[in-house]
KOLNULO-786843 format. One record per residue (C-alpha): residue number from 1; residue in one letter; chain; x, y, z. Coordinates in Angstrom, 1 decimal. Layout:
+-----+------+-----+--------+--------+--------+
! seq ! type ! mol !      x !      y !      z !
+-----+------+-----+--------+--------+--------+
! NUM !    A !   A !      X !      Y !      Z !
...
+-----+------+-----+--------+--------+--------+
END
This chain:
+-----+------+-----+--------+--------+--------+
! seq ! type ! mol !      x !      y !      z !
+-----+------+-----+--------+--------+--------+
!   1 !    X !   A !   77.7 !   69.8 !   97.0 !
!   2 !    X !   A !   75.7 !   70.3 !   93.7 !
!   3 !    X !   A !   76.4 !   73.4 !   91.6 !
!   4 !    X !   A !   74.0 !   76.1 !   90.8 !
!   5 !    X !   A !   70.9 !   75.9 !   89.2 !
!   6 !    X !   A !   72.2 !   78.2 !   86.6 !
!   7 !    X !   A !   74.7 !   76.2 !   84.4 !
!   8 !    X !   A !   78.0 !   77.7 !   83.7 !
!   9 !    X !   A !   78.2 !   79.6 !   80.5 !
!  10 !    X !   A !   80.8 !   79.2 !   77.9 !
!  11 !    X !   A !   84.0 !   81.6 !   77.6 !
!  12 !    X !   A !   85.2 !   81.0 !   74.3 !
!  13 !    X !   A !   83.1 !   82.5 !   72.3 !
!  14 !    X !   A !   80.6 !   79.6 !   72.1 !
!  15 !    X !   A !   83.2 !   76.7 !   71.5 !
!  16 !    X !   A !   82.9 !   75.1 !   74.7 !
!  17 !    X !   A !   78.9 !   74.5 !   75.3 !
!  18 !    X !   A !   77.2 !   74.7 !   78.8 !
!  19 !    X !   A !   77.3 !   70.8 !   79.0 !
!  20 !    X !   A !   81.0 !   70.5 !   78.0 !
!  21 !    X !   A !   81.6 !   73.1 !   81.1 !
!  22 !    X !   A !   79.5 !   71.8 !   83.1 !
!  23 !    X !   A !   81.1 !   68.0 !   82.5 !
!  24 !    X !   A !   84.4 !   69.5 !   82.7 !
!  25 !    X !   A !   83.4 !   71.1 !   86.4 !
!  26 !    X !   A !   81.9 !   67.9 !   87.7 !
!  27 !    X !   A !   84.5 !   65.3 !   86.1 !
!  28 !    X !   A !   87.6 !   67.7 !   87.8 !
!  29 !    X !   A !   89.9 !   65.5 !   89.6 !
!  30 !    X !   A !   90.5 !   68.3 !   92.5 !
!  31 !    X !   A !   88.2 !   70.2 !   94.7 !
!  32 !    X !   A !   86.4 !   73.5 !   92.8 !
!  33 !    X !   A !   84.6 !   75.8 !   95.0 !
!  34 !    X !   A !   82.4 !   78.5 !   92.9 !
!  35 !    X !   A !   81.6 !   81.7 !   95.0 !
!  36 !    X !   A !   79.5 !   84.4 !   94.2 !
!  37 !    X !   A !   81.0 !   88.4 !   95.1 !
!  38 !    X !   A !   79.4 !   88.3 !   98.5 !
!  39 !    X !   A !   81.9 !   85.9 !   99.5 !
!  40 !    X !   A !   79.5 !   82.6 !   99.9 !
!  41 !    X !   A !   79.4 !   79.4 !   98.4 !
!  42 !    X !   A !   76.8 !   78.7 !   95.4 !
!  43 !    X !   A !   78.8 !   75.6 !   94.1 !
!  44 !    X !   A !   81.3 !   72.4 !   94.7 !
!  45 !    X !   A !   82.1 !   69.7 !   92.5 !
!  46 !    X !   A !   82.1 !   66.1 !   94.0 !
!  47 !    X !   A !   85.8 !   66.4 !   94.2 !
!  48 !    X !   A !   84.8 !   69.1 !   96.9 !
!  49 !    X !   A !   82.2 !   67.1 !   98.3 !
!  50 !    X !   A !   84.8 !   64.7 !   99.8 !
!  51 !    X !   A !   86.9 !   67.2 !  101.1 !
!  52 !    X !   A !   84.1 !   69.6 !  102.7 !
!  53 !    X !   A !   81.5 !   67.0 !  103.3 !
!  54 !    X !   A !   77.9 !   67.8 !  103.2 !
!  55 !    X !   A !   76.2 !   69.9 !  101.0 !
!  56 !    X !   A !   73.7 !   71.4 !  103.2 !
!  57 !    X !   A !   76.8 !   72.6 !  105.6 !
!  58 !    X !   A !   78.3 !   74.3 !  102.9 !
!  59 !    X !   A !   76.2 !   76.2 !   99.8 !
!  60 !    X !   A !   75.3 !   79.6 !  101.2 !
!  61 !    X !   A !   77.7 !   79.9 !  103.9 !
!  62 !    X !   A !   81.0 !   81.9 !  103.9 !
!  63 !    X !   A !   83.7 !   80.8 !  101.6 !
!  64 !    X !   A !   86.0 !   81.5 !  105.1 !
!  65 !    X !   A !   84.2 !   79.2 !  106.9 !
!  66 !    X !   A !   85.9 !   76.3 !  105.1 !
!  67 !    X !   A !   89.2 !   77.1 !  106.1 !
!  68 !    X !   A !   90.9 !   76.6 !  109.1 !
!  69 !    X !   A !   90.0 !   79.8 !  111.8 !
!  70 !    X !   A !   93.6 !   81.0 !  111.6 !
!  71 !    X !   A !   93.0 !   81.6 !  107.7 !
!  72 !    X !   A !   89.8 !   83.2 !  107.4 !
!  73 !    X !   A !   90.8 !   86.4 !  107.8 !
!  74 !    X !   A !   93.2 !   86.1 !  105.1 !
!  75 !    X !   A !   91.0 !   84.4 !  102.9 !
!  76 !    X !   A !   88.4 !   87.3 !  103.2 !
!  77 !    X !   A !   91.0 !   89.8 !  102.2 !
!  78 !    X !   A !   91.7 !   87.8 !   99.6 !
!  79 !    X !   A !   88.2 !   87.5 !   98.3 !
!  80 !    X !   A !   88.2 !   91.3 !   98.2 !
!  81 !    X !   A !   91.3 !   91.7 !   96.7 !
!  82 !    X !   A !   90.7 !   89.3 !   93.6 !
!  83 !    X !   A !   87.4 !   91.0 !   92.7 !
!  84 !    X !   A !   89.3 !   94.4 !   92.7 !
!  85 !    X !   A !   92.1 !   93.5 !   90.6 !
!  86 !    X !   A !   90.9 !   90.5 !   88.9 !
!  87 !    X !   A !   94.2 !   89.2 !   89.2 !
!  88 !    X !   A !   94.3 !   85.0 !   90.7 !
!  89 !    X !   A !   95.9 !   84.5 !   94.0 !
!  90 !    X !   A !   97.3 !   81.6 !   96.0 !
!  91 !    X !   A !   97.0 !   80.3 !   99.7 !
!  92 !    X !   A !   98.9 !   78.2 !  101.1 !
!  93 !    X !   A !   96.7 !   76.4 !  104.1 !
!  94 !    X !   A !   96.3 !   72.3 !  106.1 !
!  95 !    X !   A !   92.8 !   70.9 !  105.3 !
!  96 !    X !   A !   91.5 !   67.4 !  106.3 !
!  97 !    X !   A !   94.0 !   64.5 !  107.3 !
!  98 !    X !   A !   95.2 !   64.6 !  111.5 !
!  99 !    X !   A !   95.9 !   66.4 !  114.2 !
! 100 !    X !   A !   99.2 !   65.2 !  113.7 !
! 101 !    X !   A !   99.3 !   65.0 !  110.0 !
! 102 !    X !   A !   97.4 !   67.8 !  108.3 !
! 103 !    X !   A !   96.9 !   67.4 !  104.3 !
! 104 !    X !   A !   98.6 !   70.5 !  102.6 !
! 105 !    X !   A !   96.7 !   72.1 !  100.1 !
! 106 !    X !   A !   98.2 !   75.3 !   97.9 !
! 107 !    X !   A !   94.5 !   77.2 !   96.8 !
! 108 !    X !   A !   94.0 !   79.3 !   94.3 !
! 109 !    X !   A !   91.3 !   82.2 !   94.2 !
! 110 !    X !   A !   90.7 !   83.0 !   90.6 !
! 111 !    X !   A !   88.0 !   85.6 !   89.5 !
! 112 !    X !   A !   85.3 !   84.5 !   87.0 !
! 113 !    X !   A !   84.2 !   87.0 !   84.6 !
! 114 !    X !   A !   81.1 !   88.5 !   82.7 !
! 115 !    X !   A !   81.4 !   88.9 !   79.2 !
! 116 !    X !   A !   82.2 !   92.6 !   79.7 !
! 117 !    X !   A !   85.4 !   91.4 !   81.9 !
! 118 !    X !   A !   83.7 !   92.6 !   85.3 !
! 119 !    X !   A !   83.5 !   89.9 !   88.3 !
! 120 !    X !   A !   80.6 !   87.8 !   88.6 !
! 121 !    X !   A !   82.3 !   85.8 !   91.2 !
! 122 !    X !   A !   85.3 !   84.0 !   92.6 !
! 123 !    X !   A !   86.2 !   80.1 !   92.0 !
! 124 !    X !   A !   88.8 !   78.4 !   94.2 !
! 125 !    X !   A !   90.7 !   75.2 !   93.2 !
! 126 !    X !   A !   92.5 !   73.3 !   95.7 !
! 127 !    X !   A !   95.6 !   71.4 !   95.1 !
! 128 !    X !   A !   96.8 !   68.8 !   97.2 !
! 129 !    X !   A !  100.2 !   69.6 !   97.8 !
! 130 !    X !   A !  100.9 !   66.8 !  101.0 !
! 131 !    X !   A !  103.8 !   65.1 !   99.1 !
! 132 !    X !   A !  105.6 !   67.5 !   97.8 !
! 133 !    X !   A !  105.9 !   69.2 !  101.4 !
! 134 !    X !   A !  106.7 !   66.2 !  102.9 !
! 135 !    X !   A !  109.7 !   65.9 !  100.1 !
! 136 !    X !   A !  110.6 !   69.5 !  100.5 !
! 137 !    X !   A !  110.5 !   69.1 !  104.5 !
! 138 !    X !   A !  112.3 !   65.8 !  103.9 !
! 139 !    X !   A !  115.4 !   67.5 !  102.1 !
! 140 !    X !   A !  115.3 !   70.4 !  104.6 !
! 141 !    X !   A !  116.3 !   68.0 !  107.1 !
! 142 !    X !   A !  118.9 !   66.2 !  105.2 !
! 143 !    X !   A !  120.5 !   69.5 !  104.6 !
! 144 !    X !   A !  120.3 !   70.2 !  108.9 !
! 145 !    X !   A !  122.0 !   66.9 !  109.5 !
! 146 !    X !   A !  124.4 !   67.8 !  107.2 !
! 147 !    X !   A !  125.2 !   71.0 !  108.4 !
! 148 !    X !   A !  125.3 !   69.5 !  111.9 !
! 149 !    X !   A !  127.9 !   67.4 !  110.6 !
! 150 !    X !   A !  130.2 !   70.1 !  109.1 !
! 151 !    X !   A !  129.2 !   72.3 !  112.3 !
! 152 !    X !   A !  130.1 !   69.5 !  114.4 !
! 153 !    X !   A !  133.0 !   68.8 !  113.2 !
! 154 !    X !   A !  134.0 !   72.8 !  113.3 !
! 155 !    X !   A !  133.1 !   72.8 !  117.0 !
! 156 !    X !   A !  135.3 !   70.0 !  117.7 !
! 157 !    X !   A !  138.5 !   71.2 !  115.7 !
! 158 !    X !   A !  138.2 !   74.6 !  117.7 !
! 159 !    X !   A !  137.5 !   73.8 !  120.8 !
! 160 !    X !   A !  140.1 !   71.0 !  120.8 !
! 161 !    X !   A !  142.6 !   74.2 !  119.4 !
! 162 !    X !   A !  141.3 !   76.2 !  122.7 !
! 163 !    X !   A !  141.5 !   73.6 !  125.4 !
! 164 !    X !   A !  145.4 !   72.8 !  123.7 !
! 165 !    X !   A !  146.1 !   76.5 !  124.3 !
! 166 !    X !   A !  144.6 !   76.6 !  128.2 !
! 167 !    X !   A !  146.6 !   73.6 !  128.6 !
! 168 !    X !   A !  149.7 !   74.8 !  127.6 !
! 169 !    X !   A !  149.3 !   78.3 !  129.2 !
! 170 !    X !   A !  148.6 !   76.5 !  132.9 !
! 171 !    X !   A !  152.0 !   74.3 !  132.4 !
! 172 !    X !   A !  153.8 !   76.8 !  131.3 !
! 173 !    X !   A !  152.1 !   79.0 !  134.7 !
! 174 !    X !   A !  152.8 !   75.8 !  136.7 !
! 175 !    X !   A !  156.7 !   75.8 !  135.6 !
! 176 !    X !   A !  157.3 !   79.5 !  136.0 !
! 177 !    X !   A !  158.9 !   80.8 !  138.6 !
! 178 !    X !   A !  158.4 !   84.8 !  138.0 !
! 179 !    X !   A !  155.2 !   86.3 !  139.0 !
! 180 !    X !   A !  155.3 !   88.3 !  135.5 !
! 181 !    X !   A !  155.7 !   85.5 !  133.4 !
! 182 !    X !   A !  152.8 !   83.4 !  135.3 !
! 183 !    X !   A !  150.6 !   86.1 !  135.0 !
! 184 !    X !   A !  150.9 !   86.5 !  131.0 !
! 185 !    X !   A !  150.1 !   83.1 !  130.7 !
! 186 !    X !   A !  147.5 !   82.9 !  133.0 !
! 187 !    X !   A !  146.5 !   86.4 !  130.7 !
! 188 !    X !   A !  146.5 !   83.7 !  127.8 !
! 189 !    X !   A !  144.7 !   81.5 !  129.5 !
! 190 !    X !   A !  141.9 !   83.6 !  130.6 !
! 191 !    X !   A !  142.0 !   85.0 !  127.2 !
! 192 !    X !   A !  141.0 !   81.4 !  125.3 !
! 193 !    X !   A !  138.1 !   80.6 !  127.7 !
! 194 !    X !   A !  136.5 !   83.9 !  127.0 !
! 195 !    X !   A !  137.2 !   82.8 !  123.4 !
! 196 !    X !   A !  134.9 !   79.6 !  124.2 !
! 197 !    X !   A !  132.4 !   81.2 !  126.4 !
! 198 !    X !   A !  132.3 !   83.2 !  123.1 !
! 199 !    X !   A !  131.4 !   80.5 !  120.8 !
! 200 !    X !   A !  129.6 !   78.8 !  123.1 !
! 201 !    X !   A !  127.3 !   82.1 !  123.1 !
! 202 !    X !   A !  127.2 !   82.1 !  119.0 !
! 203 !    X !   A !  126.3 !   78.5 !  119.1 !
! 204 !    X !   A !  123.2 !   79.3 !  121.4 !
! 205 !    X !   A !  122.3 !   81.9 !  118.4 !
! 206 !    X !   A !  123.3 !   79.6 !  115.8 !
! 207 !    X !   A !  120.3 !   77.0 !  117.3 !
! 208 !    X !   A !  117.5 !   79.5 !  117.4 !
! 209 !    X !   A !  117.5 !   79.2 !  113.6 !
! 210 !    X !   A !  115.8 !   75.6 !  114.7 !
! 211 !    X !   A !  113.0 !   76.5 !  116.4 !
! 212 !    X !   A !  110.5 !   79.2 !  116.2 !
! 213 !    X !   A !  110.6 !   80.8 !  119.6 !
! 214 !    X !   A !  109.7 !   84.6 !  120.0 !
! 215 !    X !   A !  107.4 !   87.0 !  119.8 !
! 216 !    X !   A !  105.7 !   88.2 !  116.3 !
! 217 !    X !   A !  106.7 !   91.5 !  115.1 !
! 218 !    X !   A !  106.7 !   93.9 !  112.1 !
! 219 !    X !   A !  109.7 !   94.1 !  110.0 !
! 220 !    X !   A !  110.2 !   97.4 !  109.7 !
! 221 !    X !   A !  109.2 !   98.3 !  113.4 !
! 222 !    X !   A !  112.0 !   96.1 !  114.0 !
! 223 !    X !   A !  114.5 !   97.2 !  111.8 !
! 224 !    X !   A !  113.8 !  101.1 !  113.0 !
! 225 !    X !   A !  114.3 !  100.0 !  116.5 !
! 226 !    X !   A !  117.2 !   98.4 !  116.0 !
! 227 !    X !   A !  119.1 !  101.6 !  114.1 !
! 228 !    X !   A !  117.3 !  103.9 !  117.0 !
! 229 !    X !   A !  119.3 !  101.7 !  119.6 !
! 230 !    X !   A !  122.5 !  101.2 !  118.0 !
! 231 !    X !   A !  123.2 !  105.1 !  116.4 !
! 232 !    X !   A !  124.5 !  106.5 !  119.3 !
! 233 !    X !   A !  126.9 !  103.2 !  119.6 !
! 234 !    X !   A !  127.7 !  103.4 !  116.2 !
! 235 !    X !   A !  128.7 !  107.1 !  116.2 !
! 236 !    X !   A !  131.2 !  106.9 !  119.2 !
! 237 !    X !   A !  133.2 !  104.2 !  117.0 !
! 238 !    X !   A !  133.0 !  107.2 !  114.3 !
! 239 !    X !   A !  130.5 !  105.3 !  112.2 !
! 240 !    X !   A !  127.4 !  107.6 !  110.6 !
! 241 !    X !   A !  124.3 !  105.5 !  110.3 !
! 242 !    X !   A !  122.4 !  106.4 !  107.5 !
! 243 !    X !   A !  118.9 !  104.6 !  107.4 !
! 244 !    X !   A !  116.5 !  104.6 !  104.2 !
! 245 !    X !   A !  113.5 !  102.9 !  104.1 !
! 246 !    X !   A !  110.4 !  103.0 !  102.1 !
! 247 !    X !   A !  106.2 !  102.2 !  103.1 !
! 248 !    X !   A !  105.8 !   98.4 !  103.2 !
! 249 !    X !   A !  103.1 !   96.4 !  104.1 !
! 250 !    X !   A !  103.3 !   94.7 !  107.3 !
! 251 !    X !   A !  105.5 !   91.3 !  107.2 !
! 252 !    X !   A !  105.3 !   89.7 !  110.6 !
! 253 !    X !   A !  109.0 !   88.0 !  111.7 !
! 254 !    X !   A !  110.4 !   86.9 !  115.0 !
! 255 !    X !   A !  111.4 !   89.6 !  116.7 !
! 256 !    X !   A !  114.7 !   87.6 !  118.2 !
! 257 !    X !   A !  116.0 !   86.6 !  115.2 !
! 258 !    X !   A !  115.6 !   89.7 !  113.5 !
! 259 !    X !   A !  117.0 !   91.5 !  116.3 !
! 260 !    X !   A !  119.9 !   89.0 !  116.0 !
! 261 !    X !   A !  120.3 !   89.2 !  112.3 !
! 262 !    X !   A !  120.8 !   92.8 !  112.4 !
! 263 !    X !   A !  123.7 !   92.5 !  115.0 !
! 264 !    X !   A !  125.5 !   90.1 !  113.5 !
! 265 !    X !   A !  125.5 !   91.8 !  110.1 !
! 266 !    X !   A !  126.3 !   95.1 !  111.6 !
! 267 !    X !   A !  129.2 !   94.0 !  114.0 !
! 268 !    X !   A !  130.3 !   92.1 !  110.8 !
! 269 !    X !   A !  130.7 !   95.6 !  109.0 !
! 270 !    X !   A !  132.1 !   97.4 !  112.2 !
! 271 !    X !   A !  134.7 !   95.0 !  112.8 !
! 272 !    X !   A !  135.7 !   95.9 !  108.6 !
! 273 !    X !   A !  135.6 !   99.9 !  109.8 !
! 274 !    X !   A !  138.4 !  100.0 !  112.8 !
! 275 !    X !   A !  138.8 !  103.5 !  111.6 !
! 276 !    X !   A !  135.1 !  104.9 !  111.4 !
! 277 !    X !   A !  133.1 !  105.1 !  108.2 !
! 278 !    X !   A !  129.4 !  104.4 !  107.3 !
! 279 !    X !   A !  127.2 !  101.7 !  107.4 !
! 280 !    X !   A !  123.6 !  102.5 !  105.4 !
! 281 !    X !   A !  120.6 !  100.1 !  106.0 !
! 282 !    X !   A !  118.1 !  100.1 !  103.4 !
! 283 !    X !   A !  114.4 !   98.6 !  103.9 !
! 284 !    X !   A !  112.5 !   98.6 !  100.1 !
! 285 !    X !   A !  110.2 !   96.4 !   98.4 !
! 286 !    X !   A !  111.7 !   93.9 !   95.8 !
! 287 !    X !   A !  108.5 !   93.0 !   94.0 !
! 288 !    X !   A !  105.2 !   91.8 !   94.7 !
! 289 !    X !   A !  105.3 !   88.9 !   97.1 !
! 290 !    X !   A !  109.1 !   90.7 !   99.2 !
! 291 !    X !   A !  111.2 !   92.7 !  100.8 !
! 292 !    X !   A !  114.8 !   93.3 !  100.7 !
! 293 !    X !   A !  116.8 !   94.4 !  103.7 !
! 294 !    X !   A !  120.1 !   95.5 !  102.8 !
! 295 !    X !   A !  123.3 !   96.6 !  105.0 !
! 296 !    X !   A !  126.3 !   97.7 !  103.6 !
! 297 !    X !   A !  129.5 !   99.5 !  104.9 !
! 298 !    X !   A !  132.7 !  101.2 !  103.7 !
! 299 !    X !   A !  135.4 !   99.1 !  104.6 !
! 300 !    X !   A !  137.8 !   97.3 !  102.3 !
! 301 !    X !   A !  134.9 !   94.4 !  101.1 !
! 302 !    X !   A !  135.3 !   91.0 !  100.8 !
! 303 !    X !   A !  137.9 !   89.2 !   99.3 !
! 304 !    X !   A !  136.7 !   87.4 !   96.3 !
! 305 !    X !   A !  138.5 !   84.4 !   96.7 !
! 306 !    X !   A !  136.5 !   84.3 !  100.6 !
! 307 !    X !   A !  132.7 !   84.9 !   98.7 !
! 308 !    X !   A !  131.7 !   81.9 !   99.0 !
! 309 !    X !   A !  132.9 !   80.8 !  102.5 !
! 310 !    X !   A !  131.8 !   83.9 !  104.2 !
! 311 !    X !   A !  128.6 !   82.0 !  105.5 !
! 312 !    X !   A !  130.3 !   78.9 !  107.0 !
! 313 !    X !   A !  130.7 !   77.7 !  110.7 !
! 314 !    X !   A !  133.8 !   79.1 !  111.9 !
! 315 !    X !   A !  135.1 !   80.1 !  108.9 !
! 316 !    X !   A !  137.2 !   83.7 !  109.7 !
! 317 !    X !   A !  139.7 !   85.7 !  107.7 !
! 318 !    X !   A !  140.6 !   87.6 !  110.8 !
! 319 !    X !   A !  143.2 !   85.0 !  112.0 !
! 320 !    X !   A !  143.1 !   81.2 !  113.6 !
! 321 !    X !   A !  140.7 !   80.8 !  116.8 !
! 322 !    X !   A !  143.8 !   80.4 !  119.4 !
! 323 !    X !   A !  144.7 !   81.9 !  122.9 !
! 324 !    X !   A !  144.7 !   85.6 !  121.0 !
! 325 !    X !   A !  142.8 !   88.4 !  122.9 !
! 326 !    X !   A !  140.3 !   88.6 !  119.6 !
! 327 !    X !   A !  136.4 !   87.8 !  120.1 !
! 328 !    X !   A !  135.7 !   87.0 !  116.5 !
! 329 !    X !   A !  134.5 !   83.6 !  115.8 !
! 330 !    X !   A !  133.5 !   82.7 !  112.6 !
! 331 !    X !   A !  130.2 !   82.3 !  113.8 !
! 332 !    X !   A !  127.8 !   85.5 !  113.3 !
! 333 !    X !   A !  127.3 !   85.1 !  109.3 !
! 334 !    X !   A !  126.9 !   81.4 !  110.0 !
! 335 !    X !   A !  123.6 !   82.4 !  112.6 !
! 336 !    X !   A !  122.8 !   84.8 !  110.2 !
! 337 !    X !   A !  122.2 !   82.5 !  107.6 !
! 338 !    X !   A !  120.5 !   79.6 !  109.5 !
! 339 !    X !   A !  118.1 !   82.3 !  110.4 !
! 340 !    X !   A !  117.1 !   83.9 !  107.3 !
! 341 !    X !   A !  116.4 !   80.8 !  106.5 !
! 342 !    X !   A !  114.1 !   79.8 !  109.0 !
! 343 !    X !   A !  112.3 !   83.1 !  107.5 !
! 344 !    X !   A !  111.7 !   81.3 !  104.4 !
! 345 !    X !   A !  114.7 !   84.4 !  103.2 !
! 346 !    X !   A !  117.5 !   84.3 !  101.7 !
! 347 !    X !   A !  120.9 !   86.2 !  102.0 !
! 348 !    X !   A !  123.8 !   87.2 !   99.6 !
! 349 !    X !   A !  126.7 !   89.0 !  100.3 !
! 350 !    X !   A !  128.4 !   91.1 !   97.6 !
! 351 !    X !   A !  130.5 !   94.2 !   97.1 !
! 352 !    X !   A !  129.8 !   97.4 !   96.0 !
! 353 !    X !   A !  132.8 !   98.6 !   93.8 !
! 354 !    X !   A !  135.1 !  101.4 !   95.4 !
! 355 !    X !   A !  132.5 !  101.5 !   98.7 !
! 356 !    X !   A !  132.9 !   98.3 !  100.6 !
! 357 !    X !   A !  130.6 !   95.0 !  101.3 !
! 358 !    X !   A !  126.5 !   94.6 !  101.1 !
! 359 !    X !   A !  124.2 !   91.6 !  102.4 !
! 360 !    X !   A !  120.7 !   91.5 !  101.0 !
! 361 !    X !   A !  118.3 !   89.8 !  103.2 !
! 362 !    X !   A !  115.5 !   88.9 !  101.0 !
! 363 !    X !   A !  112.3 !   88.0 !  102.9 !
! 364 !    X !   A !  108.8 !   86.8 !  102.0 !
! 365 !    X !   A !  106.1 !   89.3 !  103.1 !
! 366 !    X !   A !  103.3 !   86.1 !  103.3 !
! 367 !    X !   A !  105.6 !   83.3 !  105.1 !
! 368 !    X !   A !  104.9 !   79.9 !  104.1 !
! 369 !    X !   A !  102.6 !   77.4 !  105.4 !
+-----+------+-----+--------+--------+--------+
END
């Protein structure tokens, strides 16, 4: 691609000339796409030569059309927005490389300006970003293996703790020679293998945070369906749902895991509310580019020694995984988290002085590439 016929004009006031611009355009060592406020293509540097290709193919046509189909509606909304606001905005898309091994490339729209600040156009540079989200893909999966290894290792301690108890529970049936006392601990007995069909249902949670199956939905469709489903639930355990939520644009999230995410917080707070009390879940904006979903209850919060643990595999302050009747398993934070995170979110738990315990979900509303 060749730029326009028209050189570009200096923007300091006359200290940079038209052929120091112009050098500096052509010399850039990434690609530089110059679009006028139709939305097509008037100019490309060499650097976006050899990622586009052929001139011809590309000055005139849509600046979309040299994205990836899944992105062009984006990118046209994008277009629009810059030349409204005059405010620069990034993309993150795959251009070029494989099937199998797209090149990453983090694009920003920026508008260029008249001399009277209004837009004359819109000028995209495109960084190649391919090692960095390798490296950051990289680490990701060191920390998985990691946190297979401590989960692994939680699995193992538990289970071996439930399969001891069933053991002892069907000698001890075996050697008894009272129907009562056979049938309390074949009671004990029962009562540790619902414990590990249990976990072994928390687990199957816990591994949808590694893959990415589900349906897209809105966030706060989501989040009003969930409270509409759960009130009356709530209220026969004498807990008042209160729900406050504000206009946000649409971020798209798995429905599942949201759906999941909710639940686990919220039995997390019931279980700290024996008594009744209320649980409020707030849905606001937290600043330009997220959203903050916040739950919070009025039991006795969490102790601040526990803070920190309250996320791990298996890790309970409601007593040892054994052969008691209990159902709690140390595992519903833990799929919380490994979720939120496959939302590109994060989560923090805190407490709210005199009024109980909060977790802020905080989630991107554009996920990442």
């Amino acid at each position: 691609m060749s730029p326009a016929a028209t050189s570009p004009t200096a923007t300091t006031a006359g200290r940079l000339d038209a052929a120091y611009l112009e050098s500096l355009f052509q010399s850039a060592g990434i690609a530089i796409i110059a679009g006028n406020l139709e939305g097509q293509v008037v100019a490309g540097n060499p650097a976006a030569q050899r990622l586009f290709g052929s001139a011809e193919r590309a000055l005139g046509g849509p600046v979309a059309d040299l994205f990836p189909p899944r992105d062009r509606e984006a990118v046209a909304q994008i277009l629009d927005t810059v030349q409204a606001t005059l405010q620069p905005i990034e993309l993150r898309t795959r251009l070029g490389g494989t099937e199998t091994d797209p090149l990453d490339y983090a694009v920003w729209f920026t508008p260029v300006l008249e001399a009277d600040g209004t837009a004359r156009g819109v000028s995209l540079w495109f960084r190649d970003i391919t090692e960095r989200m390798r490296l950051r893909r990289s680490l990701k999966e060191r920390e998985r293996l990691a946190s297979l290894g401590s989960l692994s290792r939680g699995v193992a301690h538990h289970y071996n703790n439930l399969l001891a108890c069933i053991a002892t529970s069907v000698e001890y049936a075996i050697n008894m020679n009272t129907t009562t006392a056979m049938r309390r601990a074949l009671q004990r007995t029962a009562d540790a293998v619902g414990r590990a069909a249990h976990i072994t249902r928390q687990l199957l949670a816990f591994g949808q945070a590694d893959h990415s199956a589900g349906d897209w939905a809105d966030l706060t469709e989501m989040v009003l369906y969930y409270c509409d489903q759960n009130e009356e639930r709530l209220r026969q355990r004498h807990i008042k749902l209160l729900d406050d939520w504000q206009p946000l644009p649409m971020v798209p999230v798995r429905r599942d895991q949201v759906l999941i995410v909710l639940s686990n917080i919220v039995e997390n707070a019931v279980e700290a509310m024996p008594s009744g009390g209320t649980l409020t879940v707030t849905l606001a904006r937290r600043d330009e580019d997220s959203v903050c979903l916040t739950v919070s209850d009025t039991g006795p919060g969490i102790d601040p020694k526990h803070m920190e643990r309250v996320f791990e595999p298996f890790f309970t302050t409601k007593g040892a995984l054994g052969c008691g009747s209990g159902q709690n398993s140390g595992m519903g934070l833990a799929v919380v988290h490994g979720l939120v995170g496959e939302m590109h979110g994060t989560i923090t738990a805190s407490n709210i002085p005199g009024s109980g315990a909060r977790f802020d979900v905080v989630l991107p509303i554009r996920r990442e590439t």
